[in-house]
BALUM-358500 format. One line per field, with one value per residue (C-alpha): residue in three letters; residue number from 1; chain; x, y, z. Coordinates in Angstrom, 1 decimal, m for minus. Example, Ala and Ser with C-alpha at 12.3 -4.5 7.8 and 13.67 -1.06 7.14 Angstrom:
2
aa: ALA:SER
i: 1:2
ch: A:A
x: 12.3:13.7
y: m4.5:m1.1
z: 7.8:7.1
// end
This chain:
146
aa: UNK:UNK:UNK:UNK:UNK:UNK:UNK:UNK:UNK:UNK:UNK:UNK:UNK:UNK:UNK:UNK:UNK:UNK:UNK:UNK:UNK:UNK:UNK:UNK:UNK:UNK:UNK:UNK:UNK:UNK:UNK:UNK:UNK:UNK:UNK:UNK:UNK:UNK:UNK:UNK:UNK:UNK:UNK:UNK:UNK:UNK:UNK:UNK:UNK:UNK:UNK:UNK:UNK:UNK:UNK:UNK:UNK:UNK:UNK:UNK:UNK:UNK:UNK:UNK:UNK:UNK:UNK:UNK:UNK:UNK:UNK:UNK:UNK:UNK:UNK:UNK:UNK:UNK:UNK:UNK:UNK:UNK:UNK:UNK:UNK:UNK:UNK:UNK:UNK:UNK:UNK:UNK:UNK:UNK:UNK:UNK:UNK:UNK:UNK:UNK:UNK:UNK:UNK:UNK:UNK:UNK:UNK:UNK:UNK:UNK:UNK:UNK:UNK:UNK:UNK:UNK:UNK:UNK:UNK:UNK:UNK:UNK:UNK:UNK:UNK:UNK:UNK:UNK:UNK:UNK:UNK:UNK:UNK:UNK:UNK:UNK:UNK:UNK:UNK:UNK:UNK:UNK:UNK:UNK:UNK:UNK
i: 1:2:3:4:5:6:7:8:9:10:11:12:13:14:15:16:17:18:19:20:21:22:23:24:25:26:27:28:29:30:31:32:33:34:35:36:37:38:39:40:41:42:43:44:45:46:47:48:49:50:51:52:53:54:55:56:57:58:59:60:61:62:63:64:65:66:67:68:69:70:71:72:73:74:75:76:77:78:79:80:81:82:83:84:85:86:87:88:89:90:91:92:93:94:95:96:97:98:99:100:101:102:103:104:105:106:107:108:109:110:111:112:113:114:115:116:117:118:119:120:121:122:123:124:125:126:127:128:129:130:131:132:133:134:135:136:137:138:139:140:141:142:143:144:145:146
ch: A:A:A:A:A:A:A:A:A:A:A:A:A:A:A:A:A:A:A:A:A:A:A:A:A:A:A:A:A:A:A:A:A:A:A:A:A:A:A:A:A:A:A:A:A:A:A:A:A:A:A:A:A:A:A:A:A:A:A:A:A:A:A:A:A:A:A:A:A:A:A:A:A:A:A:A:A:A:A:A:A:A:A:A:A:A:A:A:A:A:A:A:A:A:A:A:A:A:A:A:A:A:A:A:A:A:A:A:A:A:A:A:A:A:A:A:A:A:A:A:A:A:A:A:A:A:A:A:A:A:A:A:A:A:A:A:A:A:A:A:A:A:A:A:A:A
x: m136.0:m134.4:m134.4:m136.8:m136.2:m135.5:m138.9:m140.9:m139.6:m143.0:m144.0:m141.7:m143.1:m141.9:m142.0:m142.7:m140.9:m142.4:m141.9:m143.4:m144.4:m148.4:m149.5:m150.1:m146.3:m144.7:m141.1:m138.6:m136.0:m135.8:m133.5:m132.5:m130.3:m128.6:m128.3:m124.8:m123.1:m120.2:m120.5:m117.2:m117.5:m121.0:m123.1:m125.9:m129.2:m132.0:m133.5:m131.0:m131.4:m135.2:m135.3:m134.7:m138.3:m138.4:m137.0:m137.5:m138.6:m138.4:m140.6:m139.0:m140.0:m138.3:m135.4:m134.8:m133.4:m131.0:m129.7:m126.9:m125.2:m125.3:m123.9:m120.8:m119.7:m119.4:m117.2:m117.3:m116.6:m119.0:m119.9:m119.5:m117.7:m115.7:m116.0:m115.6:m119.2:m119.0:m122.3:m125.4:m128.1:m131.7:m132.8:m130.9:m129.3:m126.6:m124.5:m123.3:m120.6:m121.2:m117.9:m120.1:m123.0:m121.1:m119.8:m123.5:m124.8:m121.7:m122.6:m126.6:m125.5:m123.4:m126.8:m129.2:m128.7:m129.5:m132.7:m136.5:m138.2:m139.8:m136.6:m134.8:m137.5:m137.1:m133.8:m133.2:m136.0:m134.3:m130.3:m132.3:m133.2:m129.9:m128.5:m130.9:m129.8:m126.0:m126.1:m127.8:m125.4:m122.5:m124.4:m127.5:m128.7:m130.4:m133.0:m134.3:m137.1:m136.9
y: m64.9:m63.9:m60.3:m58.0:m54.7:m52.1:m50.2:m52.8:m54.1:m53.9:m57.4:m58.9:m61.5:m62.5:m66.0:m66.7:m69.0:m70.0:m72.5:m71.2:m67.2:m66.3:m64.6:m60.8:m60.8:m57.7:m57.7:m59.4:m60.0:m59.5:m61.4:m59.7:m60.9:m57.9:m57.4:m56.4:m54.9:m54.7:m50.8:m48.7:m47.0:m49.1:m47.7:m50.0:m48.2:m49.6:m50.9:m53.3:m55.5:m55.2:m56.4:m60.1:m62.2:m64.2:m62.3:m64.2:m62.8:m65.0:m62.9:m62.8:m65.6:m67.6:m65.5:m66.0:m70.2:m68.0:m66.0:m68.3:m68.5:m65.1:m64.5:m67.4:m66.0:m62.1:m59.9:m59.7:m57.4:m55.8:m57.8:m54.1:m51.5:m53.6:m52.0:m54.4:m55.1:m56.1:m58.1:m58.9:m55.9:m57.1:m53.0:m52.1:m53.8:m56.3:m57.2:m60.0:m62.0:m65.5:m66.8:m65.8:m67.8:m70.8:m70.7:m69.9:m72.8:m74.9:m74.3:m74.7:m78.5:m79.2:m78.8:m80.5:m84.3:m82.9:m80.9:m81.7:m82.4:m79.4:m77.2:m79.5:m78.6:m74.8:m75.0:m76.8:m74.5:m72.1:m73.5:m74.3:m70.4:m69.1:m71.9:m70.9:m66.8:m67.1:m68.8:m65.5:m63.2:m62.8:m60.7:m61.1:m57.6:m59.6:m56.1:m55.7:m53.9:m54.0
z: m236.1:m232.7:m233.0:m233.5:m235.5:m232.8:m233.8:m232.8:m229.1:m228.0:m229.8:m227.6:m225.6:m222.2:m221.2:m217.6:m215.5:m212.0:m209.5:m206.2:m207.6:m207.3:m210.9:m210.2:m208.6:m210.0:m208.5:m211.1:m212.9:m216.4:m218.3:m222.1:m224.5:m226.0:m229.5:m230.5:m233.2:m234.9:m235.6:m234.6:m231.1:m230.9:m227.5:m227.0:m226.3:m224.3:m227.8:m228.4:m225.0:m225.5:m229.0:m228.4:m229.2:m226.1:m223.2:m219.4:m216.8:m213.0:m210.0:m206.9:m204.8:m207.6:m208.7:m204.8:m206.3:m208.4:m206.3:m204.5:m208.3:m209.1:m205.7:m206.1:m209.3:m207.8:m208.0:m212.0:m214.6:m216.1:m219.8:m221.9:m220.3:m218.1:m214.6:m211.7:m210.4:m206.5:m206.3:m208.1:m207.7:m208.0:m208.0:m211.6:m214.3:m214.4:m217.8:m217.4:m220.5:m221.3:m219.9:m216.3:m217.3:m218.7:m214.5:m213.5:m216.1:m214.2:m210.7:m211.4:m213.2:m210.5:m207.9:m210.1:m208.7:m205.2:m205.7:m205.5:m208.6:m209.2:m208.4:m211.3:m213.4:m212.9:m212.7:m215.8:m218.1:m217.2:m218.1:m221.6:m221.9:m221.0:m223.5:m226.2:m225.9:m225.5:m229.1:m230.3:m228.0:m225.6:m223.1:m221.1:m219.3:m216.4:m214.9:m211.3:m210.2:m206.3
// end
């Protein structure tokens, strides 16, 4: 089970990815699969991208290795209502479709043979979560709290 009933989205359980970030951090990113429906004139509410079991979150002296993608693939439209989105904004939240991962998942393959072990490593657990949640959904609410 991916989803968790929309009463219970506290149960969910953040995994933690870190490279260089010291535990007690408390700037991140919060990456949430959104759960979506096929309901007529469907509004998502704050339950439905905080339902997924297994959310990420990356603090910010990691996100920091993430940025440059998020940053190549900008200006983009945002994933549900469609407004142009200028740039990637670490303070809110961004929705971003899966046809702008699969080019974030593109450009972070493309750098993989020319990074340090340990950045491969980070870099590649986190392509296998991405991975993992655009087979459960087409949109990934990636949060800010700068």
């Amino acid at each position: 089970m991916v989803w968790l009933d929309l009463n219970n989205c506290e149960k969910q359980e953040y995994v933690e990815l870190r490279l260089h970030s010291p535990k007690g951090e408390k700037i991140c990113l919060d990456f949430n699969p959104l759960r979506i429906s096929d309901a007529p004139d469907w509004n998502p509410m704050p339950e439905e991208w905080h339902c997924y079991t297994s959310p990420l979150t990356i603090y910010q002296q990691d996100w920091e290795l993430l940025l440059g993608y998020f940053k190549k693939i900008y200006p983009i439209k945002d994933a549900f209502d469609g407004t142009l989105e200028l740039a990637f904004d670490v303070c809110f939240d961004n929705w971003i479709g899966k046809n702008d991962w699969c080019r974030i998942i593109e450009e972070i393959e493309r750098d993989l043979p020319h990074v340090d072990d340990d950045t491969k490593i980070f870099l590649t657990d986190f392509l296998e979560w991405v991975k993992k949640a655009l087979k459960y959904t087409s949109i990934i609410v990636v949060e800010g709290n700068l």
